[in-house]
N, C-alpha and C positions, 0 to 999 in steps of 0.2 A: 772616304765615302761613308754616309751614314747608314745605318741597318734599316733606317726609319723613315718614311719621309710621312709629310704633314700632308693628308686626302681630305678632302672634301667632299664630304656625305652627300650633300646636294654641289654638283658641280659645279662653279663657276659659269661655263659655260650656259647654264640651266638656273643662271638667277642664284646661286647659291651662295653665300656671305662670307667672309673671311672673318668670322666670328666664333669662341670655344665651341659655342653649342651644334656648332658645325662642321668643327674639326676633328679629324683622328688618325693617330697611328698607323702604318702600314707598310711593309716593305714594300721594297721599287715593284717587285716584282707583281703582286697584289694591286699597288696603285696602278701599275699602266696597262691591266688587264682591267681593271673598274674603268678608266677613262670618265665620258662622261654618259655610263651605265645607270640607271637606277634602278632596272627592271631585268625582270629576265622571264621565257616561256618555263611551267613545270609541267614535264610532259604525265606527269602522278594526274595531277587534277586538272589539265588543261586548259590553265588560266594562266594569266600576265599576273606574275607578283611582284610586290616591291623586293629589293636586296633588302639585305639586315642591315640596320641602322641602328650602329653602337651604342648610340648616347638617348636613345628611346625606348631600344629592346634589350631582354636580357639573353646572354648566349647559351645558357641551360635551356632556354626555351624554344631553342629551333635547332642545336646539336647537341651531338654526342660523341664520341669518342669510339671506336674501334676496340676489339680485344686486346692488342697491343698496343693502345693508343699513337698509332701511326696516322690514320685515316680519319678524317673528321666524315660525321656520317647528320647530313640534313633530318633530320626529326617531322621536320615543317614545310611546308611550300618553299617559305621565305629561306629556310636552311638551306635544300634543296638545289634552288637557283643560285644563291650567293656562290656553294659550291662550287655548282658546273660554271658560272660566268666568268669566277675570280681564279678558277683552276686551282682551289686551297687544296687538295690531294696530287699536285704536281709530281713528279715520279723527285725532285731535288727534298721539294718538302715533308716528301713522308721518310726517303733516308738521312734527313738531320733528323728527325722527330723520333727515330729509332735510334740513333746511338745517343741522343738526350735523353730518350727512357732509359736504356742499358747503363749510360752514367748516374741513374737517380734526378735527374733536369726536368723531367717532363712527365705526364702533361703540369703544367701550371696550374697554380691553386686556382680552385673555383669557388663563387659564392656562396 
């Protein structure tokens, strides 16, 4: 099995193109909680926001990291929602993300 599979920013479903500018990285897990998502409610500002969109936005710009960098923490509307939609602080994903700190692994370089 691969760690990765190939998401589709704009989904298929939703007209969206089996082209680079539309594709991106994402474990299973990530991709079949996005399905065909592109929106989510942020109960902060009360508005319908777009998710974060890899290959248009930058990820400094809607998160941040945790003290231990366990937790990814929404900065943004857009942060925010990606979050709670895609469950990126999954109780799996912040205990890899803790013994990759402990090993010196994480978090990954940023821009």
């Amino acid at each position: 099995m691969d760690p990765f599979s190939v998401e589709h920013i704009i989904p298929r479903v939703l007209g969206g193109q089996t082209e680079l500018d539309n594709l991106a990285l994402a474990c299973q897990g990530c991709n079949g909680r996005k399905y065909s998502k592109t929106e989510g409610f942020d109960p902060i500002s009360n508005r319908q926001v777009p998710l974060y969109h890899p290959r248009e936005q930058r990820w400094l710009d809607h998160f941040a990291w945790n003290g231990d960098c366990s937790e990814i923490v929404g900065i943004t509307a857009i942060g925010r929602v990606t979050i709670a939609e895609l469950r990126l602080n999954r109780t799996e994903l912040v205990n890899l993300r803790r013994i990759l700190y402990a090993a010196g692994e994480h978090p990954p370089p940023m821009e």
